[in-house]
N, C-alpha and C positions, 0 to 999 in steps of 0.2 A: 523598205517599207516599215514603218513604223508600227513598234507591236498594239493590237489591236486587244484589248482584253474581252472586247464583244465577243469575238471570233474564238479566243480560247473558253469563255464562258458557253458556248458555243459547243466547242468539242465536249464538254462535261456533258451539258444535254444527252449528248449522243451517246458516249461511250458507257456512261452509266444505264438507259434503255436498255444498250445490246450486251453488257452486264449480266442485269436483272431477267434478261429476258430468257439468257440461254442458264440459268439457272433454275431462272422458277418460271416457265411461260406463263403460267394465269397471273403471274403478277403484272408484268405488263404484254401484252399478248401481241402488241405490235413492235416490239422493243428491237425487231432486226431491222426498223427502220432509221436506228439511227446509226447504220452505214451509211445510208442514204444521204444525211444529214452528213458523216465526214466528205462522199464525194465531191460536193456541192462546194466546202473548204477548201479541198483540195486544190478545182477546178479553180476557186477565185484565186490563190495564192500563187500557185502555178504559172496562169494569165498574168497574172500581176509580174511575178517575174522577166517571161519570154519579151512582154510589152514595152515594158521598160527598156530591156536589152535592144530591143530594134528602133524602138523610139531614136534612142542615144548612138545605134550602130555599132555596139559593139556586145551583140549578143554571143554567147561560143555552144553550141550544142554540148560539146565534150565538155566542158565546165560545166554544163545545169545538170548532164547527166552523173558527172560526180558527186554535185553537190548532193543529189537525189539519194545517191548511195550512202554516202558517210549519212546522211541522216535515217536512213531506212535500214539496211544491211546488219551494223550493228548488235542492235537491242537484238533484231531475227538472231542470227547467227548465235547469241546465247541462249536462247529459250531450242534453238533445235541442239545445239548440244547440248543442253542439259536434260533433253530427253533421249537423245542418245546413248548418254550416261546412265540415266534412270532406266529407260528400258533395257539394260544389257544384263541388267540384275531382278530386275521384277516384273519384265514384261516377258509373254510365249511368245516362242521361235516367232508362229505365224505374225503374232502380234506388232513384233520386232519388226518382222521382213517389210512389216505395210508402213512403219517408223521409217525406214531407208528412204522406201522410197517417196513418201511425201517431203521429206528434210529434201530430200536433192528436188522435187518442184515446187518447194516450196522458195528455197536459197534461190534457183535455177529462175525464179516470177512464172512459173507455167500450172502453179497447182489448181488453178478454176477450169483448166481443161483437163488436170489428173480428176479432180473431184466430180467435173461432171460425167466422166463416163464410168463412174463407179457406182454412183445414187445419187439421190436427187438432194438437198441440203437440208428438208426436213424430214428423211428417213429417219427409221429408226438406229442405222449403225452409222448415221453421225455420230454417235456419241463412243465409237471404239475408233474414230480418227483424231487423233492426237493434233492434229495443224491443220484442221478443216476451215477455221477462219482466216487462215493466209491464202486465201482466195480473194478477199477486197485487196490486200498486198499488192499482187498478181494482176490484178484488175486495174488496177493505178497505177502500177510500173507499167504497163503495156501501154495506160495514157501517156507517161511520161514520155515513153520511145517516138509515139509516133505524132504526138499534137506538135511537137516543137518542129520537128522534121517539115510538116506541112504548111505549119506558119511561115519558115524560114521560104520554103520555098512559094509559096503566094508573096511574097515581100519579092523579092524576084520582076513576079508578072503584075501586080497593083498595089493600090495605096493602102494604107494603112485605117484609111476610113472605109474604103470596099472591102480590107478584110475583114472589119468589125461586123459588118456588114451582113457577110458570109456567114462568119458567125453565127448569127441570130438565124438566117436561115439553117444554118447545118443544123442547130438545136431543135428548130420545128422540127425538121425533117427526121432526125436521132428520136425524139420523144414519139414520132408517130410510127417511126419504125419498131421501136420499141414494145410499143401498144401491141402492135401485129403480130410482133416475133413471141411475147408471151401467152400467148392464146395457143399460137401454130407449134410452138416448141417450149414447153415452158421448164422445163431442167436447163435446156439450154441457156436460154435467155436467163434466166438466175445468176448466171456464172459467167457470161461473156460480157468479154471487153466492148461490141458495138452495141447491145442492148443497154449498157452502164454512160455509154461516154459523154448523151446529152446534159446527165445529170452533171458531169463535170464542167461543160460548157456551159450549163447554164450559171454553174458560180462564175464562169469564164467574163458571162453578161455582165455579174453583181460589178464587177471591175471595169468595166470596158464603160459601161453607160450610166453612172453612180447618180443618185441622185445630188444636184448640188441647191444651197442655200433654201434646205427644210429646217422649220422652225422645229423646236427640240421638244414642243406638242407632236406634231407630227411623228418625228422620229420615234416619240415613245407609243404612240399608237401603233406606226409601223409593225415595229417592234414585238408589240403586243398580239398583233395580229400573228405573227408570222411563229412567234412561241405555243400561241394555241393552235393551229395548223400541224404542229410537229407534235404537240402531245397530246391532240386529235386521232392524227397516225399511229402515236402509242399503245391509246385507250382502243380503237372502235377496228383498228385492220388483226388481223391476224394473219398465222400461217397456212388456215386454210383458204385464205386470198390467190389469185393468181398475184404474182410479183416479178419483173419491177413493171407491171402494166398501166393504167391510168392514176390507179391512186396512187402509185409513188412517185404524181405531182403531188400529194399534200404536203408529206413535208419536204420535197426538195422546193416548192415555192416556198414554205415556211422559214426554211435557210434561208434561201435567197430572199426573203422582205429582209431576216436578223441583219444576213448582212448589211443590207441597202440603209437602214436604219442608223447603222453606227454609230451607236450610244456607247461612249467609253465610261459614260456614270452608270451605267445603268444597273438597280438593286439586284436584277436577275441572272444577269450574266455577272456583274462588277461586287464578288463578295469572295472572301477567303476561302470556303466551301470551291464553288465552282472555279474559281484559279488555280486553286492548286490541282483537283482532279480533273482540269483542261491541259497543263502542262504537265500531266502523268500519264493524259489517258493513252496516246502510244504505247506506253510501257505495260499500262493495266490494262489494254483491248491484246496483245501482244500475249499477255500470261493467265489469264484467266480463262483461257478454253482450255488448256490444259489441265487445267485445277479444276473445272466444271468435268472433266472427260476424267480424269484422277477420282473424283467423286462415284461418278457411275462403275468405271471400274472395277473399284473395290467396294463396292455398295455401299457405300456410307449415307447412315441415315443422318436426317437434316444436315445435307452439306452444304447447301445454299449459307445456314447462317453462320458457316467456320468458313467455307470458300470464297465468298466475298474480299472480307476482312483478310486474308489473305492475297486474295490477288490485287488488294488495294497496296499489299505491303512491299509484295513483289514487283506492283509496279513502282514506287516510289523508291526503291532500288536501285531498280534498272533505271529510271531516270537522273537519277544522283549518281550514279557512278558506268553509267556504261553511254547513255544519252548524251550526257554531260561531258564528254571528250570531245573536243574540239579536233576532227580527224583534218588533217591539211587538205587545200587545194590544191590542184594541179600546177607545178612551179613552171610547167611548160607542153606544148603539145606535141609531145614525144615518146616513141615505145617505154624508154629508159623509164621517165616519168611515170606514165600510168600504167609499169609491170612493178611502179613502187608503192600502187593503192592497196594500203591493208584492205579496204573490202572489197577489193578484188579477190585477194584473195583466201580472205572468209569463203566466199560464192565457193570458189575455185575448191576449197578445201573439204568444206562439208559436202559440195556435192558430190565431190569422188570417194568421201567416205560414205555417204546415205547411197550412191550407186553400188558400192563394193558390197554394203553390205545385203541389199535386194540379192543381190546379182549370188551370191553366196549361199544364203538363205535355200533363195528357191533352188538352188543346183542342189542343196541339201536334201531339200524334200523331195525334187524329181529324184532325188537317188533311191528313196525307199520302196523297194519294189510296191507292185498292185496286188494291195492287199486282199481285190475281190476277185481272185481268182483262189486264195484259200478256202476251203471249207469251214462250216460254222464252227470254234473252237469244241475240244471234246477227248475226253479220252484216248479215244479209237483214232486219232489223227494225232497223238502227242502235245495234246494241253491236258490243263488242269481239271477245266469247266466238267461237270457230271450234273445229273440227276441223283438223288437219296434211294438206298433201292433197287441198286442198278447191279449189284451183285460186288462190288468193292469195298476193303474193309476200313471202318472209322478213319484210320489214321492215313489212308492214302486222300483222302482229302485236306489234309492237315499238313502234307508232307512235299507235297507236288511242287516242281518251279517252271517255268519259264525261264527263255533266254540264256546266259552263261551258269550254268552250273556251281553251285556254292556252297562248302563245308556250312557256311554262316552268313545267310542272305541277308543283306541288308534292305530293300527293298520290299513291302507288301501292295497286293493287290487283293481288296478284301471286298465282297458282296455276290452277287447272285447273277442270273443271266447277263442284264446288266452289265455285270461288273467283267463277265465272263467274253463278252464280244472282242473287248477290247488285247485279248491275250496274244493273238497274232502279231500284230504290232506292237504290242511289249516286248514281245517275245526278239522278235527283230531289232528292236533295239536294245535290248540288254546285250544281245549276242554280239552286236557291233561295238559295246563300248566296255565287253565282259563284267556285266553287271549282272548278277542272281537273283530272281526275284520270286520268292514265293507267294504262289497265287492261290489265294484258298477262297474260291469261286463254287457258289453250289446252290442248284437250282431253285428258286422260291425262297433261299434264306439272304434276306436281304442284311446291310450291316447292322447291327445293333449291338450294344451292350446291356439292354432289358429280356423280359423273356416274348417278346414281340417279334413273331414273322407273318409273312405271306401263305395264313395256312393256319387250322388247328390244332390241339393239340392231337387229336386222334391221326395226324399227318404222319403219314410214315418217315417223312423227312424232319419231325421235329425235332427227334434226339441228337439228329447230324447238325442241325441249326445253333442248337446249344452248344454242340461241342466247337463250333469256329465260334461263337461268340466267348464261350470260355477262356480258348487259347487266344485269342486275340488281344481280348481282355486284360491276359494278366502278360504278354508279347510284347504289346506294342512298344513301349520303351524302346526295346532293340533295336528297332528299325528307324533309320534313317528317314524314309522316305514312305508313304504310305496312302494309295490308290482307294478313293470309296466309291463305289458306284451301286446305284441299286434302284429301285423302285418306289421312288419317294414320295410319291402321292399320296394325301392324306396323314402323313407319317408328322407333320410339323403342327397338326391342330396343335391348341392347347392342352395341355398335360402331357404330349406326347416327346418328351425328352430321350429318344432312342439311343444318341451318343453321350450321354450321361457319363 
C-alpha cells in the first residue's frame, strides 16, 4: 500500500488529544477519544493487508501475525524494561509487585482484562499504574488474532463480495452491541476486545468500499467534515460520558470520512508538524503515560509543561532507533524458524521476568506475619511508643529501639502516635534483616524542629516534645534512613515550616 500521509496526519490528531488529555484533562476533556481515532487506522490498514492477501491467494496468517509483532513488540518491550529497571531502585516493594505484573500482561496482549478487574480507567489510582495504556495494545492484538482467522475462514464458504458484505453488517451489529454493553457493563465495555472491534471494522469499510472519482472539492469537504467530528469529540464528550457508547460514533465516523477523503495535499494533515508526530506517535502514545504516572508520583508540580516535551523526545527515540529496525520475516514456516523471532522472545522473556517478580514479591509479603493480632505498640508490650507522664524517665524516650538491637542505630523513626503505629512492623523487619532502629515515638509530639506541638505549653508532655526535637535536631546526620509520621494537619498553612 502506498504511504498515505493523510492517515499519518491522522495519527497526529490522535495521539496528540490522548497526550494532552492524560496530562491535563481540562485541556482537552475528550482527548481519550483519540484511541478511538487510532482503532479506526488500524482496522483500515489491517483490511487492507488480509484483502489484498486473498484477493492474490496468497495470504499466510503466521506472516501477518509476525509482521504485527516486529512492529508492535519492540518499542513495548523497551519502555517495560525500562521500568523494570526504574522501579527496582525507586519504586515500593508493593509498587514494584504491581510493575511485574502488568509488564507480563502487558508483553503477554492481556492487560484490558488485568486493568479491568482492578478499576475502572478513570479511577483515581490509574495514575499509580505504570502500563495502564497498553490496554488499546491489548485491544488490537486480540483484533489481530482473530479477524484474520475469520476472514480466512469465510473465504473457505463464500465470495469475497459476501464477505464484504458481512462485514458491513458485522459492524451494525458490533456498534449496536456496543451501545448496550456500555450502559449494562460500562468498566467492561471500556476495556474489551468485542465492545472495541466495530470500531476497527469500520476502518475495515474505509478500505473495502472507497469512494472512487471524487472531485478534490469534495474530498476537502470530506475531509473537513470528518476533522470537525473528531475535535467535536475532543472539545464537547468528556470522561464523565458513558464510553465507547453512541458518541464514540463521532469520531470513529470523523476517521472514517479522513480516510474516505484521501487527500495526500492536504494542509492539515500534509505539514511537517503532523508528519513527523504521526510517524512517532507509536513511540510517543508508548512513553508518555509513564512520564504522566512519573509526574504524579513524585508530585511534580506543572509537569504537564516538562512531560510533554519529554515524551515527545522519548518518543522520537524510540522511533529512530528501536522502531526503525527492520526485524526479518519469517524465512519459512517452521518451528526452527519462528523459535528464531527476537520478539518472541522479547514476550517470552519479560514476561517470565514481570511473572517472577509478582510471584516473589507477594510470597514476600504473605510472609510477614498478621500484624493485627499485635497489640497497639507500647511500652508495656516492648516498643517504644509512650505517653509524657507516664512515670518513665526523659531519656527512655530518647533511647528505645525496635527490631535488631544496635550499639549505633542507623535507622530513625521519629513522631507521635502516628508515627508509633507503625513499630510493630518495623520492628519485624529490622529483626529480619538485623537492622536497629531507634524509635523516639511519643504521644501528641508530632515531628518538628520549631517549638510547635499538638498541645500547649502548660502540657505536661511539652518538655518531652522538645527534648525529641532537640535530639533529633542536632542527630539526624547519623542516620541513614529516617521514618516521619505524625499528625499533619494544619501543620503546612503558610508560615508553618515545622521541618525547617
Amino acid at each position: 500500500m502506498k504511504f498515505r500521509t493523510d492517515i499519518n496526519g491522522l495519527r497526529a490528531i490522535a495521539v496528540m488529544a490522548v497526550v494532552l488529555f492524560h496530562f491535563n484533562p481540562s485541556w482537552v476533556p475528550g482527548g481519550f477519544a483519540g484511541v478511538d481515532v487510532f482503532f479506526v487506522i488500524s482496522g483500515f490498514l489491517m483490511t487492507g493487508l488480509i484483502f489484498r492477501g486473498l484477493e492474490n491467494n496468497n495470504f499466510s496468517i503466521i506472516n501477518f501475525y509476525v509482521a504485527r509483532a516486529n512492529r508492535i513488540i519492540p518499542a513495548l518491550s523497551v519502555v517495560c524494561l525500562a521500568l523494570l529497571v526504574f522501579g527496582w531502585f525507586y519504586i515500593t516493594p508493593l509498587d514494584y509487585k504491581a510493575i511485574g505484573k502488568h509488564v507480563a500482561s502487558s508483553i503477554g496482549f492481556l492487560s484490558n482484562i488485568i486493568y479491568w478487574s482492578e478499576s475502572g480507567y478513570f479511577d483515581a489510582s490509574s495514575h499509580s499504574k505504570w502500563l495502564l495504556h497498553t490496554w488499546s495494545l491489548s485491544v488490537e492484538w486480540q483484533f489481530y488474532m482473530i479477524y484474520p482467522v475469520v476472514l480466512v475462514l469465510l473465504k473457505k464458504c463464500m465470495s469475497l463480495t459476501n464477505i464484504k458484505r458481512l462485514l458491513v453488517v458485522g459492524t451494525v451489529v458490533g456498534f449496536i452491541f456496543s451501545v448496550y454493553a456500555t450502559y449494562r457493563w460500562p468498566d467492561m465495555s471500556y476495556f474489551f476486545f468485542p465492545t472495541r472491534a466495530w470500531e476497527m471494522m469500520m476502518g475495515g469499510l474505509a478500505f473495502l468500499y472507497p469512494l472512487q472519482n471524487l472531485k478534490e472539492t469534495s474530498k476537502k469537504y470530506l475531509e473537513w467534515v470528518g476533522i470537525a467530528l473528531i475535535l467535536a469529540s475532543y472539545a464537547f464528550i468528556s470522561k464523565d460520558n458513558l464510553w465507547p457508547g453512541y458518541l464514540a460514533l463521532i469520531p470513529v465516523l470523523g476517521a472514517y470520512l479522513v480516510i474516505l477523503a484521501n487527500r495526500s495535499g492536504s494542509v492539515i494533515t500534509n505539514n511537517i508538524v503532523m508528519q513527523k508526530v504521526g510517524l512517532w506517535s507509536y513511540s510517543i502514545y508508548l512513553w508518555h503515560w509513564p512520564v504522566v504516572v512519573f509526574g504524579y508520583y513524585f508530585e511534580m508540580q506543572y509537569w504537564e509543561w516538562i512531560g510533554i516535551p519529554i515524551s515527545v523526545v522519548l518518543g522520537f527515540f524510540s522511533y529512530k532507533f528501536i522502531e526503525s529496525i527492520k526485524f526479518p520475516a519469517l524465512s519459512s514456516i517452521s518451528f526452527k524458524s519462528i523459535a528464531t523471532l527476537k520478539p518472541l522472545w522479547m514476550v517470552m522473556s519479560l514476561g517470565l521476568i514481570g511473572s517472577i517478580l509478582f510471584v516473589n514479591i507477594t510470597k514476600k509479603i504473605n510472609d510477614i506475619p498478621n500484624i493485627n493480632k499485635y497489640n497497639m505498640a507500647s511500652k508495656t508490650v516492648g516498643y517504644c511508643f509512650g505517653s509524657p507522664g507516664s512515670g518513665l524517665s526523659s531519656a527512655d524516650y530518647l533511647t528505645c529501639q525496635i527490631g535488631k538491637k544496635s550499639n549505633d542505630p542507623r535507622v530513625l523513626l521519629f513522631g507521635d502516635s502516628f508515627a508509633g503505629q507503625y513499630e510493630p512492623t518495623l520492628s519485624i523487619l529490622g529483626k529480619r534483616n538485623n537492622v536497629g532502629i531507634l524509635s523516639i515515638t511519643t504521644n501528641s509530639c508530632f515531628p518538628t524542629f520549631t517549638k510547635s506541638f499538638n498541645g500547649p505549653k502548660s502540657h505536661m508532655g511539652y518538655r518531652q516534645c522538645m527534648m525529641n526535637r532537640d535530639f533529633v535536631k542536632n542527630n539526624y546526620k547519623k542516620f541513614k534512613l529516617i521514618f516521619i509520621s505524625g499528625r499533619w494537619d494544619g501543620f503546612f498553612r503558610k508560615g508553618n515550616n515545622h521541618l525547617k
